[in-house]
TORTITI-622981 format. One record per residue (C-alpha): residue number from 1; x, y, z. Coordinates in Angstrom, 3 decimals, padded with zeros to 6 digits, always signed. Each point is the difference from the previous one (the first is absolute). Layout:
+-------+----------+----------+----------+
: numar :        u :        v :        w :
+-------+----------+----------+----------+
:   NUM :        X :        Y :        Z :
...
+-------+----------+----------+----------+
END
This chain:
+-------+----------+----------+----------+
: numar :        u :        v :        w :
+-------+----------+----------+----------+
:     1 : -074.102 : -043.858 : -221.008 :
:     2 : +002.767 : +001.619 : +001.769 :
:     3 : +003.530 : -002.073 : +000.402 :
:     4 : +002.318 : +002.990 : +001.396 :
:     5 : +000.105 : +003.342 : +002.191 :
:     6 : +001.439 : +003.111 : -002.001 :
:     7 : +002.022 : +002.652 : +001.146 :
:     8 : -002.933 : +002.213 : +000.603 :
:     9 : -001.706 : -002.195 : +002.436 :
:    10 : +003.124 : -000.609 : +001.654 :
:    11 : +000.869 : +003.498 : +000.784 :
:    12 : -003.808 : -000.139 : +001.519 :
:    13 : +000.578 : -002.855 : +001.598 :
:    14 : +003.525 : +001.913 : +002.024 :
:    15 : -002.204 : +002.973 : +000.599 :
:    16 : -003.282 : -001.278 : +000.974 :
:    17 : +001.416 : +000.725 : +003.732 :
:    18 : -000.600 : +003.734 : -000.093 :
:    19 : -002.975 : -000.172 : -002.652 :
:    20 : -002.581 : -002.475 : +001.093 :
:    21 : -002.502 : -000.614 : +002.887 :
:    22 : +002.931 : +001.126 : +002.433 :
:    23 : -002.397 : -000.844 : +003.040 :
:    24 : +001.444 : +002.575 : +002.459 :
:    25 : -001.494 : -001.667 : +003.180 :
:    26 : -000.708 : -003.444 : +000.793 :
:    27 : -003.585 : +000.532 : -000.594 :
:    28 : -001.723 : +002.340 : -002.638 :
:    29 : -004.017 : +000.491 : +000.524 :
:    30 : -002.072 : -001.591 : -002.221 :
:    31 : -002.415 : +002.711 : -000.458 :
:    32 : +002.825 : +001.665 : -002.343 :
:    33 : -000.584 : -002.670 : -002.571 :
:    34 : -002.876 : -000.791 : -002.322 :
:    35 : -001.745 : -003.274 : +001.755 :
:    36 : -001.216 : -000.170 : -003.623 :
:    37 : +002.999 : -000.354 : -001.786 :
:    38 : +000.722 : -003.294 : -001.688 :
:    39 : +003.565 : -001.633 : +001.247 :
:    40 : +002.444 : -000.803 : -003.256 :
:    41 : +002.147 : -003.142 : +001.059 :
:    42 : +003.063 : -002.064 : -001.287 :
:    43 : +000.914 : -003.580 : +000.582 :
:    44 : +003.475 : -001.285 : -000.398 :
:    45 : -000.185 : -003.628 : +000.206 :
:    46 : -002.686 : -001.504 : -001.721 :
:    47 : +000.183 : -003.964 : +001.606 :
:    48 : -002.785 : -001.106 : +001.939 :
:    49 : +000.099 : +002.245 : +002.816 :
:    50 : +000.594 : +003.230 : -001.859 :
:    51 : -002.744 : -001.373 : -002.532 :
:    52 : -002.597 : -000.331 : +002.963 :
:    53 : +000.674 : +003.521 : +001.439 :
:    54 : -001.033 : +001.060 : -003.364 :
:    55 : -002.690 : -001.788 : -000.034 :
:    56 : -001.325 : +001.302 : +003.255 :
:    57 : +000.850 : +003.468 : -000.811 :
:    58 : -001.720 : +000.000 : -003.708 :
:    59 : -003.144 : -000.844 : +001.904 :
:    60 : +000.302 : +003.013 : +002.033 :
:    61 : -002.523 : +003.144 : -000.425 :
:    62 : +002.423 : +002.925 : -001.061 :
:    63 : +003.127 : -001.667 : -000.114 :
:    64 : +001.805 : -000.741 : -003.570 :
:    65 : +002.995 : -002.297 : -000.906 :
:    66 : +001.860 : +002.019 : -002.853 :
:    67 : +003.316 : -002.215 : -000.043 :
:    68 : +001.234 : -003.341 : +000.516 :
:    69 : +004.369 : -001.386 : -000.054 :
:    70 : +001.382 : -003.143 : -000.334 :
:    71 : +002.823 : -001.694 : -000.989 :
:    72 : -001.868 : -002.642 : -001.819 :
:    73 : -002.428 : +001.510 : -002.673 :
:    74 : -002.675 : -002.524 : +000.088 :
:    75 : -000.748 : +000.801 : +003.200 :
:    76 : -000.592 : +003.551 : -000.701 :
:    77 : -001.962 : -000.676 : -002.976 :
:    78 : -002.019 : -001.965 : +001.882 :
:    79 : -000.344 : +002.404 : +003.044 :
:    80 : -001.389 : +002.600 : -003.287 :
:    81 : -002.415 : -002.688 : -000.946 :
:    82 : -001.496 : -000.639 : +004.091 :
:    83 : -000.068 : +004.194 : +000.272 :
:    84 : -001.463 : +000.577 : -003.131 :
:    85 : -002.946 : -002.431 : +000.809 :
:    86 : -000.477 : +001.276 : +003.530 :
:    87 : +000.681 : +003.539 : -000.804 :
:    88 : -001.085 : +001.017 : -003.355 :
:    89 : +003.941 : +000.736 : -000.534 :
:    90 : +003.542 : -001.544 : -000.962 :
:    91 : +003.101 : +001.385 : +001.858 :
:    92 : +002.924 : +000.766 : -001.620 :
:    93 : +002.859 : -002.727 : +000.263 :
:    94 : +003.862 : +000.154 : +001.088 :
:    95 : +001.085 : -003.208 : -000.734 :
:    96 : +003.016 : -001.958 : -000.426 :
:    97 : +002.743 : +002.413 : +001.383 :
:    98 : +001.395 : -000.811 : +003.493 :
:    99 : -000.668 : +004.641 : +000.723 :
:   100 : -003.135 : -000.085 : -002.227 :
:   101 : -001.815 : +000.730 : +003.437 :
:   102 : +002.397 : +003.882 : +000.610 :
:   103 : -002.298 : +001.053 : -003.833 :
:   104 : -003.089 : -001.331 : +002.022 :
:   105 : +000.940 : +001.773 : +003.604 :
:   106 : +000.278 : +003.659 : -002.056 :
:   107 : -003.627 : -000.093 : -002.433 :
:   108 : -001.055 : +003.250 : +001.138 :
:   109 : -003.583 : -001.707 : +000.337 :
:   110 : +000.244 : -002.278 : +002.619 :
:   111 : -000.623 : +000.846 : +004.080 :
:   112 : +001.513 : -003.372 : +001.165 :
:   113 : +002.212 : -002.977 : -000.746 :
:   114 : -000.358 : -003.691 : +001.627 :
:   115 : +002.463 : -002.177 : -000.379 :
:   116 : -000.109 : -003.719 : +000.404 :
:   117 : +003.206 : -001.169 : -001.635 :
:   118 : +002.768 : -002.257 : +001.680 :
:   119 : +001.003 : +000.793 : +003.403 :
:   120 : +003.140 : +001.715 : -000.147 :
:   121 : -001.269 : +002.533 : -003.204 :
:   122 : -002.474 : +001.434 : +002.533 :
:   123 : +002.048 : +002.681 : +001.387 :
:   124 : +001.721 : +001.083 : -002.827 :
:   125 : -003.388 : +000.177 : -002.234 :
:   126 : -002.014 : +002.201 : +002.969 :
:   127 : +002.880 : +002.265 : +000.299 :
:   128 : -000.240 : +000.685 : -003.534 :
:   129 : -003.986 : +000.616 : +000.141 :
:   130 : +000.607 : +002.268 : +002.893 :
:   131 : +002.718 : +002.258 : -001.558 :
:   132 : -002.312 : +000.013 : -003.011 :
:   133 : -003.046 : +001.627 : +002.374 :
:   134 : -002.006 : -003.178 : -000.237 :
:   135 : -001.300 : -001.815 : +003.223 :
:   136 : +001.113 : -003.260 : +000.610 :
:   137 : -000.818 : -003.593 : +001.111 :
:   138 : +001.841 : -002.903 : -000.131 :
:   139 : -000.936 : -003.465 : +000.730 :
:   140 : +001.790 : -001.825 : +003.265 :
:   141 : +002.805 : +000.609 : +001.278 :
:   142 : +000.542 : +003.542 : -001.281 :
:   143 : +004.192 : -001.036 : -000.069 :
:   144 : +002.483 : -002.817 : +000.685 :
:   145 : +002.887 : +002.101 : +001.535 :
:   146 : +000.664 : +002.800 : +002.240 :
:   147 : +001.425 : +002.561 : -002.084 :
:   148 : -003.246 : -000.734 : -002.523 :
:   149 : -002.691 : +000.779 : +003.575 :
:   150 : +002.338 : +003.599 : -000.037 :
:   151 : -000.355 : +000.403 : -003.839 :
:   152 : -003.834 : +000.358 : +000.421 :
:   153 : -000.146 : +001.274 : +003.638 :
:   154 : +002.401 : +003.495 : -001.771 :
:   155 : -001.751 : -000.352 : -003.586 :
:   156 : -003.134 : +000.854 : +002.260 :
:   157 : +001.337 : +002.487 : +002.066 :
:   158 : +001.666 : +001.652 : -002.645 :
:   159 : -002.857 : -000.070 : -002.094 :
:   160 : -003.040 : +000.491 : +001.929 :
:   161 : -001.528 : -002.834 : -002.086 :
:   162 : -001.476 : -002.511 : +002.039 :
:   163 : +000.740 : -003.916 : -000.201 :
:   164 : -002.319 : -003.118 : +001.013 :
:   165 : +000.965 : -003.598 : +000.590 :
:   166 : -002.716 : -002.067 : -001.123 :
:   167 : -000.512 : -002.682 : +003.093 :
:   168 : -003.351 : -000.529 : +000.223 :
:   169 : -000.028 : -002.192 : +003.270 :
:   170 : +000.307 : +003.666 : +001.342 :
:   171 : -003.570 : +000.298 : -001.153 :
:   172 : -001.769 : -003.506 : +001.056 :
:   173 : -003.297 : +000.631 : +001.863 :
:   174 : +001.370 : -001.852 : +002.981 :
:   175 : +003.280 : +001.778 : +000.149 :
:   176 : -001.896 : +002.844 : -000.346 :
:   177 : -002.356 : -000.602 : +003.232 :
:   178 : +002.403 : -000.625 : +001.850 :
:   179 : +001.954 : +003.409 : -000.830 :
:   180 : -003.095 : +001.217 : +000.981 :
:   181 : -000.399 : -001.983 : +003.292 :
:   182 : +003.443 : +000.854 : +001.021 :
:   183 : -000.322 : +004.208 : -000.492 :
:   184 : -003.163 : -000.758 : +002.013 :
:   185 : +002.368 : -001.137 : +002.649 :
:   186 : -001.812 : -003.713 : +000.815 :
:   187 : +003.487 : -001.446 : +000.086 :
:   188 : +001.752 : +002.643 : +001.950 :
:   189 : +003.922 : +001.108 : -000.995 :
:   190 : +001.297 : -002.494 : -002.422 :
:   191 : +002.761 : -002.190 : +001.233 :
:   192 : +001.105 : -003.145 : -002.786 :
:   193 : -001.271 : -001.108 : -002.883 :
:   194 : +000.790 : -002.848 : -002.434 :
:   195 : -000.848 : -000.718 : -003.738 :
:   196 : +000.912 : -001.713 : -002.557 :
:   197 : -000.204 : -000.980 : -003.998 :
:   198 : -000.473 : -003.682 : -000.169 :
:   199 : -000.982 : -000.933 : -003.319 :
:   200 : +000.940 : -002.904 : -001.741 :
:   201 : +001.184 : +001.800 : -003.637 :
:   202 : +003.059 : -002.694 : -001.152 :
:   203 : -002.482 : -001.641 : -002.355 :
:   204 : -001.607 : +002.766 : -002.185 :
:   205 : +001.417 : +003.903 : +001.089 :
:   206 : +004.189 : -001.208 : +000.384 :
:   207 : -000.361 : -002.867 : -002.519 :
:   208 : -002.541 : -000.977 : -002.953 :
:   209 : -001.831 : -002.981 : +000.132 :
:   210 : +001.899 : -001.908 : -002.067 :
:   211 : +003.177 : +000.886 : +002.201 :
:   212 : +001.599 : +003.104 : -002.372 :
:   213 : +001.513 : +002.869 : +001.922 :
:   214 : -002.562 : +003.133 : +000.422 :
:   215 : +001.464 : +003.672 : +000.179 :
:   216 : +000.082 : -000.217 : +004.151 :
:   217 : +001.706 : -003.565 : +000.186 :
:   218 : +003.803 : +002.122 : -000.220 :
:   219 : -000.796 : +001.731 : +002.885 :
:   220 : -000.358 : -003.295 : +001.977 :
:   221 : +003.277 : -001.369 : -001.985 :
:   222 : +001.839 : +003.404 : +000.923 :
:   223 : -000.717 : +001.056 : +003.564 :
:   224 : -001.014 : -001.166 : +003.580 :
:   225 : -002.369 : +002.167 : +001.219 :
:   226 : -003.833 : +001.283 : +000.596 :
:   227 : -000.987 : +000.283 : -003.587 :
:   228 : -003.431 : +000.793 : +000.718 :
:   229 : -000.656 : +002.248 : +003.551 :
:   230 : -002.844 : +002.091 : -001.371 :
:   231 : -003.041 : -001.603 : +000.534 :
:   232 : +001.603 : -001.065 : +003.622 :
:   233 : +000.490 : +003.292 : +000.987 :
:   234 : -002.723 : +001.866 : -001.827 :
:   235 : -002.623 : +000.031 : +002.389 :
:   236 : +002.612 : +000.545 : +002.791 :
:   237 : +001.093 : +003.189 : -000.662 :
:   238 : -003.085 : +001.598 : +000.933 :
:   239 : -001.273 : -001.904 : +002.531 :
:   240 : +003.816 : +000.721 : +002.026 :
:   241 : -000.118 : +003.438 : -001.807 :
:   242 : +003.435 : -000.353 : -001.553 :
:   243 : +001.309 : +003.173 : -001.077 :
:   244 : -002.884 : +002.041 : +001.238 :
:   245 : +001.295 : -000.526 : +004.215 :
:   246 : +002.840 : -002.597 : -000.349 :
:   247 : +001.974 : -001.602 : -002.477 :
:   248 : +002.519 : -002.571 : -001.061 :
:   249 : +002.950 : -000.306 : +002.163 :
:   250 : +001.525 : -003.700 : -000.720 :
:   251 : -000.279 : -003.048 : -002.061 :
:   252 : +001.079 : -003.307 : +000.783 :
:   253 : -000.817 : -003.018 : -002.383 :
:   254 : +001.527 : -003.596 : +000.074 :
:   255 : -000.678 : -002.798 : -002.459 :
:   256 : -000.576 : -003.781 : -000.499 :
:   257 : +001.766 : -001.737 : -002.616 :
:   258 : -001.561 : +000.046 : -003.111 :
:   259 : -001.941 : -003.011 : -000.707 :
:   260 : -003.569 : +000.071 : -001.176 :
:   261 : +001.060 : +000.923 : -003.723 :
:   262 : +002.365 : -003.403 : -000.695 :
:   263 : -002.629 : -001.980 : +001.601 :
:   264 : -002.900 : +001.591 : -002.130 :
:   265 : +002.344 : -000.478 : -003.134 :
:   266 : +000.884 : -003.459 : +000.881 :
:   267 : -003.881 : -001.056 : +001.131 :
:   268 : -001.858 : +001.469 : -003.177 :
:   269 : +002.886 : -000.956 : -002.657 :
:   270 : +002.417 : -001.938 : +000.922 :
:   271 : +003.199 : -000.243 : +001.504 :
:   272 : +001.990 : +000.862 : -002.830 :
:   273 : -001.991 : +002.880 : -000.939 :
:   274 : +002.615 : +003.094 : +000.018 :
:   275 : -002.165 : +001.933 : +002.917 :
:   276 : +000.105 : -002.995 : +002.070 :
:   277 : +004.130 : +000.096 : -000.058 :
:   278 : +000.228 : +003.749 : -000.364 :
:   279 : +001.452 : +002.405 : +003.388 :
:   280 : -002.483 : +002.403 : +001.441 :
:   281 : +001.392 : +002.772 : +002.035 :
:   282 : -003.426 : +000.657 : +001.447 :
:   283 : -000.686 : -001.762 : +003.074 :
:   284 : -003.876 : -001.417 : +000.432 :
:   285 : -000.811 : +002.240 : +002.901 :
:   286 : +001.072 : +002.930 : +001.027 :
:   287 : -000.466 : +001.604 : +003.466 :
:   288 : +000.472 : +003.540 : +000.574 :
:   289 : -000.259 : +001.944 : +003.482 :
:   290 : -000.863 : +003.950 : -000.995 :
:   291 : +000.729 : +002.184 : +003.478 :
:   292 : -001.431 : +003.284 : -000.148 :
:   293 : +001.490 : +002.989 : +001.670 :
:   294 : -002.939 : -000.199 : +002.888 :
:   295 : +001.371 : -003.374 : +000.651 :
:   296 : -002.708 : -001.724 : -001.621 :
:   297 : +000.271 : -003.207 : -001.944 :
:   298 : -001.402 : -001.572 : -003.151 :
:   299 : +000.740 : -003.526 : -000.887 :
:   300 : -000.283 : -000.383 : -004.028 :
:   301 : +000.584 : -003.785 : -002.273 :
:   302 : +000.524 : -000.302 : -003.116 :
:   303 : -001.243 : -003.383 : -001.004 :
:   304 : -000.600 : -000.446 : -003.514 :
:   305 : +001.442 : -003.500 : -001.345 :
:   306 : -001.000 : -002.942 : +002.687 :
:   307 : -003.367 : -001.751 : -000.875 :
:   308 : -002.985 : +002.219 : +002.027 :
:   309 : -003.352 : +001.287 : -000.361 :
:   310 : -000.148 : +004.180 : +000.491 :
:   311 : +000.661 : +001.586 : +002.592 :
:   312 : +001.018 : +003.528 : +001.164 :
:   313 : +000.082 : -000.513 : +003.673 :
:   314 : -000.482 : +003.319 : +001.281 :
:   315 : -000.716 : +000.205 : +003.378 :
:   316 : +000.517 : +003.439 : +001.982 :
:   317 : +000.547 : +000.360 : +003.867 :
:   318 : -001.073 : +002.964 : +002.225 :
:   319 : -000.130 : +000.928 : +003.697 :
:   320 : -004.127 : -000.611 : +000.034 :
:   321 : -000.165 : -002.836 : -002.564 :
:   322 : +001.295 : -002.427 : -002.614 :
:   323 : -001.028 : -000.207 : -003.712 :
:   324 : +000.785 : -003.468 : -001.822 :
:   325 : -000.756 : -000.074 : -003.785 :
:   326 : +000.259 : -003.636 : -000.334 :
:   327 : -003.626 : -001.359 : +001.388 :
:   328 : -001.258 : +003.808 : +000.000 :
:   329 : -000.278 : +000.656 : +003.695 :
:   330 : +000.848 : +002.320 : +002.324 :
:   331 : +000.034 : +000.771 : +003.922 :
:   332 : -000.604 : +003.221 : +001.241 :
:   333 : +000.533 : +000.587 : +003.762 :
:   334 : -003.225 : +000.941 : +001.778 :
:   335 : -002.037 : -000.567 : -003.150 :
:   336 : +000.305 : -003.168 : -001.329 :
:   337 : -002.739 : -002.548 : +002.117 :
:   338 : +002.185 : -002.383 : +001.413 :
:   339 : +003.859 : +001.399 : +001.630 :
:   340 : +002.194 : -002.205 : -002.114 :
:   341 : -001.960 : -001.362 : -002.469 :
:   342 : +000.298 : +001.056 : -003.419 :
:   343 : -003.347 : +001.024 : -001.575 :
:   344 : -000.753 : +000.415 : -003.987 :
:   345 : +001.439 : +003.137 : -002.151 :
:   346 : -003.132 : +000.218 : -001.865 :
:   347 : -001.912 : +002.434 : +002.190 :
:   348 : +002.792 : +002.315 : +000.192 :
:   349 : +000.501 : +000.155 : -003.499 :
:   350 : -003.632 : +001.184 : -000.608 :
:   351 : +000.535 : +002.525 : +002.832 :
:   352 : +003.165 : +001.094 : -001.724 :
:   353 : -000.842 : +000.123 : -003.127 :
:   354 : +002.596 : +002.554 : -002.429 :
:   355 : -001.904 : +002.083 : -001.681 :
:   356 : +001.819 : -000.769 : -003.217 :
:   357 : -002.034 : -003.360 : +000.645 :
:   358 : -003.340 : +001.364 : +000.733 :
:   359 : +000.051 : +002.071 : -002.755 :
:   360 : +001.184 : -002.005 : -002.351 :
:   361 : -002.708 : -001.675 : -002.616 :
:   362 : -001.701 : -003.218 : +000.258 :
:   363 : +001.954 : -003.139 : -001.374 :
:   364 : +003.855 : +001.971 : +000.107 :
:   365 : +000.926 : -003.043 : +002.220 :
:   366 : -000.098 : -002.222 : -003.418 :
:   367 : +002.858 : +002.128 : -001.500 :
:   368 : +003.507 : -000.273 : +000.514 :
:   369 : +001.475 : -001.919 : +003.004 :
:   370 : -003.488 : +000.715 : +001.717 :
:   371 : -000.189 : +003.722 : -000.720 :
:   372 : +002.850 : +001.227 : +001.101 :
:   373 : +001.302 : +000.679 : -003.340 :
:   374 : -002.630 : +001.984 : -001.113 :
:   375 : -000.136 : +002.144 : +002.978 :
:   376 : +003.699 : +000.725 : +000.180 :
:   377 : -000.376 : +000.986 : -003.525 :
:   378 : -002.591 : +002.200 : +000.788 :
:   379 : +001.458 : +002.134 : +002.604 :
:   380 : +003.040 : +000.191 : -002.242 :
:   381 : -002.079 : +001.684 : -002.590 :
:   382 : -001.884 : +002.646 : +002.243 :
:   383 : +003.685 : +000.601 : +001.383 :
:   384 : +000.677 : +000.925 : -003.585 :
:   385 : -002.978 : +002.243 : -001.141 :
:   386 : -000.122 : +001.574 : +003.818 :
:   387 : +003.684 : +000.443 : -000.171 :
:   388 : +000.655 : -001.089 : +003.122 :
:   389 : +002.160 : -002.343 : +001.998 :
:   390 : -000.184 : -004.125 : -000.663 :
:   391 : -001.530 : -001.898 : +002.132 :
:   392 : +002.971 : -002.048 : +000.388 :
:   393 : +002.672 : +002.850 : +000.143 :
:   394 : +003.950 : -000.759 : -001.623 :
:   395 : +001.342 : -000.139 : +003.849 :
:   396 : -002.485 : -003.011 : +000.775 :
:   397 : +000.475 : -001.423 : -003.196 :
:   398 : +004.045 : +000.156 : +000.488 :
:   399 : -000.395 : -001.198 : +003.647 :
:   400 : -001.803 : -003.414 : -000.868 :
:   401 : +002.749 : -000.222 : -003.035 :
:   402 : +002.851 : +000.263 : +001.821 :
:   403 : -000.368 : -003.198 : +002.354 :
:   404 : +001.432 : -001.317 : -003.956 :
:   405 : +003.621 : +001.371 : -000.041 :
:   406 : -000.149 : -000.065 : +004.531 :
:   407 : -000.936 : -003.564 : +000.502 :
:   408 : +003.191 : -000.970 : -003.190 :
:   409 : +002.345 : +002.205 : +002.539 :
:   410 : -001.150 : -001.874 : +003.073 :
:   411 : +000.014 : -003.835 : -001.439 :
:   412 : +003.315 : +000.528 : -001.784 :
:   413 : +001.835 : +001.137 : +003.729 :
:   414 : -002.020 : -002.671 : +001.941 :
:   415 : -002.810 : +001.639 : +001.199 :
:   416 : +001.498 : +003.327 : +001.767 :
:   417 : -002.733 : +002.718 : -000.110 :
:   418 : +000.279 : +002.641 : -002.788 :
:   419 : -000.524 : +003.562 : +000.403 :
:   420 : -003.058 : +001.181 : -002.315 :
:   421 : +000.560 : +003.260 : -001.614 :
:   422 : -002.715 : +002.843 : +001.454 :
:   423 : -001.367 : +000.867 : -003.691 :
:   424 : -002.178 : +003.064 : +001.892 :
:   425 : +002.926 : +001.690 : +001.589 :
:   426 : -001.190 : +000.076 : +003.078 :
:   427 : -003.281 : +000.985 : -000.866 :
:   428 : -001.346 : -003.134 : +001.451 :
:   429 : +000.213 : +001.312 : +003.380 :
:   430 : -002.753 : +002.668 : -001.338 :
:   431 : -001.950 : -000.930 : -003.303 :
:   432 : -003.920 : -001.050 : +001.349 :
:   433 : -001.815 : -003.262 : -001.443 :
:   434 : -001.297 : +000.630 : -003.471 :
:   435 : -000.638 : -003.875 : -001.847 :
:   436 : -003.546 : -000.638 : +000.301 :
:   437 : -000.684 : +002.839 : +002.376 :
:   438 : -004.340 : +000.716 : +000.583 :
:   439 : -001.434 : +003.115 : +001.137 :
+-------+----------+----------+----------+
END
């Protein structure tokens, strides 16, 4: 097992920038690379998440995971055990040291790192897989602060290496229909939108169930903000095509007062129970107004500690129709039967249909958060032997990350809108749609 990174691998690690993939264009053609070649992958951060990526990807034809990193051995050891039974093989460990993961990122036999560690380590980790040649992916959000979005927006520019956020509500079948629908034009130009992330998570993702802090809970205890945008606004991005014909312009988030946590603490254990007397900075729900540079608007909640069944909320407004999530309908001007009525989403979904969907194999709706996991994975991995671009490039990754750091900035000075940084340069104005896109 390896504990520590050597001078050797560091120096590769520095100059990994001029000496790996060094992508020269945003897209290389697949046909260059062997469609036979098996994929070599690391994991840093071996908890449950990072343990079923690994599980997914073991079961793969032609991929291979060679390494594994965590902080806490047992968990590695028993990542080795699942891979060796599903595999035929045991990674190799880096364990116990806080930069085991920088010996991991420079093993001259891996293609790609993921990374599902703590938020805030994101960044810093892909940066480091990147400068060492490797693709990466990180789970959600890819970082926590604005300088971190520019740390992997220039470690990819500077490298030529690719980068992936993981958010597989990108990928749902729905979402996916209606990216579909909307290229197709049904709705016409695309005017508002609105989505959320309402999931009740206070009693088993912040907090154990017998009340103990879990690694997220500081981030409640620390800051006032939307902690968790990305499955809002993944979706979203394409359908408004963000960065690919308009972009960010403004955030502007407000607050309640923060509530829901005490109550839970006080409800399930007591008054006296520390959580129930504890301060929260973060408010229960959070309300942020995105305006894009067209003038556009997108209405996003964070909603993640009152009492609720799940919900995303996602409903999308054009000039020739209206999509609502919620109920799974949809009116389409001079289509749909009856003028005003809603009618039923199904139909348009089978019409719609993503490819990625249809040609997917029979039962991948019983794996991971109904499939989406497995198919995000997926198109990660032919990214990675085609040597091409991520489906989910580092400027929409950063985009959907940023409403973190922007919606802080606008709750902490009342509400006032906050510029968002232009990640592309500019490029926006020209870059076409490429998440998802069918011939």
């Amino acid at each position: 097992m390896s504990t520590k990174i050597g001078r050797r691998q560091m120096l590769k690690l520095t100059t990994a920038a001029t000496t790996g993939l060094a992508l020269s264009t945003p897209h290389v053609r697949a046909a260059e690379a062997d469609p036979a070649r098996v994929v070599r992958v690391g994991i840093v951060g071996m908890g449950g998440r990072g343990t079923h990526h690994m599980q997914l990807l073991c079961r793969m034809d032609g991929v291979q995971v060679r390494a594994v990193c965590d902080v806490v051995p047992e968990r590695a050891q028993r990542a080795r055990t699942i891979a060796d039974e599903l595999q035929g093989t045991r990674p190799e460990a880096y364990v116990g040291d806080p930069e085991a993961y920088l010996a991991l990122c420079v093993r001259d036999d891996l293609d790609a790192v993921i990374i599902a560690t703590t938020w805030d380590q994101h960044a810093t980790m892909a940066v480091a897989a990147m400068k060492a040649g490797k693709y990466a992916a990180s789970e959600v959000p890819c970082a926590v602060t604005i300088e971190q979005c520019w740390d992997l927006v220039r470690a990819r520019e500077a490298t030529g290496v690719p980068f992936m956020m993981l958010e597989n509500w990108s990928f749902r079948r729905d979402n996916l229909a209606m990216l579909n629908l909307i290229r197709k034009g049904l709705l016409g130009e695309m005017v508002h939108c609105h989505c959320a992330h309402s999931h009740e998570c206070i009693s088993h993702w912040f907090f154990d169930r017998q009340g103990n802090d879990r690694w997220p809970a500081r981030f409640l205890i620390e800051y006032n903000r939307d902690q968790y945008p990305t499955h809002s606004l993944g979706p979203v991005l394409s359908w408004m095509d963000i960065n690919c014909g308009d972009a960010f312009a403004t955030v502007a988030s407000t607050a309640t007062p923060s509530r829901g946590i005490n109550t839970y603490f006080a409800r399930t254990f007591g008054p006296d129970h520390p959580g129930a007397k504890r301060t929260y900075a973060q408010g229960d729900i959070v309300t942020s107004i995105v305006r894009t540079q067209k003038g556009r608007t997108i209405v996003v909640n964070y909603d993640m500690q009152l009492p609720r069944p799940y919900d995303n909320r996602w409903m999308i407004q054009g000039t020739l129709g209206i999509y609502r999530e919620a109920g799974e309908v949809i009116y389409v001007l001079g289509r749909s039967p009856r003028k005003h009525e809603w009618e039923p989403f199904a139909p348009y979904q089978a019409e719609f249909d993503h490819g990625w969907w249809k040609n997917a194999g029979p039962g991948v709706e019983e794996v991971g958060h109904g499939g989406t996991d497995l198919i995000e994975l997926e198109e990660f991995v032919r990214a990675v032997r085609g040597r091409t671009e991520t489906p989910i490039d580092v400027y929409d990754s950063v985009t959907m990350s940023v409403l973190i750091p922007l919606s802080e900035r606008s709750i902490a000075r009342d509400g006032v809108p906050i510029e968002c940084p232009d990640f592309t340069d500019g490029r926006w104005k020209t870059r076409k749609p490429a998440f998802g896109v069918e011939s």
